[in-house]
C-alpha positions in Angstrom: 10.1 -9.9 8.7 10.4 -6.9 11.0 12.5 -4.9 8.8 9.2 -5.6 5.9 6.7 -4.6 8.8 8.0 -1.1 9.3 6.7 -0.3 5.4 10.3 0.8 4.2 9.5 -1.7 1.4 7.0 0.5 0.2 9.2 3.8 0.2 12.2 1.8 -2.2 8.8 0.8 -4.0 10.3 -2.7 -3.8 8.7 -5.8 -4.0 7.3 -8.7 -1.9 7.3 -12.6 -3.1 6.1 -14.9 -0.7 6.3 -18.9 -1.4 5.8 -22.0 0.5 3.1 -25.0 0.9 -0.4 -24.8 0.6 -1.9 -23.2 4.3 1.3 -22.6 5.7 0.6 -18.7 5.7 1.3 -17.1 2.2 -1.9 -15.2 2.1 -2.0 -14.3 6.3 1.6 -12.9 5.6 0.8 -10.5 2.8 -3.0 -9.5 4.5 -0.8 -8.6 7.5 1.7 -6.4 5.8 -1.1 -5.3 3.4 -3.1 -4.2 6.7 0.2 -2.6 8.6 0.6 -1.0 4.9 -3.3 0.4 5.4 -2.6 1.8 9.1 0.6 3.8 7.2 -1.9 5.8 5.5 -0.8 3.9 2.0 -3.6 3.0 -0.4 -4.0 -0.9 -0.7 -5.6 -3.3 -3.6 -5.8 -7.0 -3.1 -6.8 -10.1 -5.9 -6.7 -13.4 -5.8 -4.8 -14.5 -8.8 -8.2 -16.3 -10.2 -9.8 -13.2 -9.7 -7.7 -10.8 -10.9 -7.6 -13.1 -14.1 -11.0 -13.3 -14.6 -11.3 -9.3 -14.4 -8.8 -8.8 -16.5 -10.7 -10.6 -19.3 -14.0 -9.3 -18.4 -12.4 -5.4 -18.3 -10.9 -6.4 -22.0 -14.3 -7.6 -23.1 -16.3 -4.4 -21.6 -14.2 -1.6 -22.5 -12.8 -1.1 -18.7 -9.3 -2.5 -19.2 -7.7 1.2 -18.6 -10.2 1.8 -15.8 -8.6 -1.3 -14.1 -4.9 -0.6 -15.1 -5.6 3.1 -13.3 -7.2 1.6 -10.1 -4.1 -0.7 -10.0 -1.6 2.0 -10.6 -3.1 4.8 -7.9 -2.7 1.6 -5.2 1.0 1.7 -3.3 1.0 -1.9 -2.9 -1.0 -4.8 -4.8 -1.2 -8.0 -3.5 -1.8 -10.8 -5.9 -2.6 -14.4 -3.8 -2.1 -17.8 -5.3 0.4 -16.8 -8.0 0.3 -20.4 -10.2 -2.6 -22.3 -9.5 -4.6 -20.8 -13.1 -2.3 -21.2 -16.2 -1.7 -18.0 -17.8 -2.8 -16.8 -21.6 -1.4 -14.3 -23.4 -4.3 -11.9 -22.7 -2.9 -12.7 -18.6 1.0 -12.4 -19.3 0.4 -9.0 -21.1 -1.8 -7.6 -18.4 0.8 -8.8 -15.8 3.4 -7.1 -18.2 1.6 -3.8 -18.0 0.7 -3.4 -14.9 4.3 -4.1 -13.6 5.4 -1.7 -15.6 3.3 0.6 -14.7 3.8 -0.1 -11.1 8.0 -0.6 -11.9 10.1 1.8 -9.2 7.5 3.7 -8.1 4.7 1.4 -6.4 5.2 -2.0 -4.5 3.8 -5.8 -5.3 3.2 -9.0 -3.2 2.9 -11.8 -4.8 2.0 -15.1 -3.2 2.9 -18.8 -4.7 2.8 -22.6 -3.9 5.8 -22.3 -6.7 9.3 -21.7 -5.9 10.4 -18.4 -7.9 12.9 -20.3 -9.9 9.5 -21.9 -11.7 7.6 -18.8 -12.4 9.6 -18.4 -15.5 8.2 -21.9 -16.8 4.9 -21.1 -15.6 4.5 -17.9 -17.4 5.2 -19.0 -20.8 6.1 -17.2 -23.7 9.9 -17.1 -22.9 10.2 -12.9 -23.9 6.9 -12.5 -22.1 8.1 -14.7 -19.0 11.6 -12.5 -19.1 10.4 -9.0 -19.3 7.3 -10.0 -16.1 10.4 -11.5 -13.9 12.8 -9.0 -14.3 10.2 -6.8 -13.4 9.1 -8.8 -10.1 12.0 -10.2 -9.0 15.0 -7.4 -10.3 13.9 -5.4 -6.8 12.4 -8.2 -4.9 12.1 -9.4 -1.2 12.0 -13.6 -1.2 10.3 -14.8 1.2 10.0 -18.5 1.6 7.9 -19.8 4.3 8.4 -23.4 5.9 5.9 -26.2 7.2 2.8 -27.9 7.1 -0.9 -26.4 6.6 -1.9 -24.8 9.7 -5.3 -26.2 8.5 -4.1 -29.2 10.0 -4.2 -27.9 13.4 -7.1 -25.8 13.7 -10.0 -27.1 15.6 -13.0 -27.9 13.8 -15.5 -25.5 14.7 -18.9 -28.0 14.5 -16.8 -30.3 17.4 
């Protein structure tokens, strides 16, 4: 993790894929290197996955898709949380395709999952689709793969 915090990452314009549980971290873990990122001067763009899926359709539908795929592109590092939970069209898996892309040795990703990467292919879909978005992920990926329960669990509740 140190050796991620220090931003070289973003310099080899490699990539970040976090996995584990449900509230064992995922999203803390790319906020903080998204936020250390931010304090290095780098330009920063986060979505939730439902999110980012809904604007992509809504960009298609009002003419802004390019406006998005630009706002994404200009942004050293994208972070896209809860890779997995929404099931992905073809409208999603060719957006995801661009924008990697687009992003592909020159910018940096983190992507967040409940899934291990070895199901993302499944996930995806479309087994050409599903190839050409994982070699672009994972070909110059960091995997990390975080252990635990929910730290959910053991937070007080605030009304006690």
């Amino acid at each position: 993790m140190l050796s991620l915090a220090d931003g070289l990452y973003l310099e080899k314009a490699a990539n970040i894929l976090i996995t584990g549980k449900t509230g064992c971290g995922k999203s803390y873990l790319a906020c903080a290197l998204g936020r250390q990122a931010c304090a290095q001067g780098h330009r920063v763009v986060y979505f939730g996955m439902n999110r980012f899926l809904e604007r992509v359709s809504q960009s298609k539908l009002d003419g802004t898709f390019i406006k998005l795929l630009n706002q994404v592109e200009k942004a050293h590092l994208l972070i896209l949380d809860d890779f997995g939970l929404h099931p992905m069209d073809g409208i999603s898996r060719l957006a995801m395709l661009q924008i990697l892309e687009d992003r592909y040795g020159k910018k940096s990703t983190i992507i967040t999952s409940q899934l291990p990467v070895v199901k993302w292919f499944d996930f995806i879909g479309e087994p050409t689709m599903a190839d050409a978005i994982m070699d672009r992920l994972a070909g110059n990926a960091h995997r990390v793969e975080l252990e635990g329960d929910s730290l959910r669990k053991n937070k007080p509740n605030k009304k006690e």
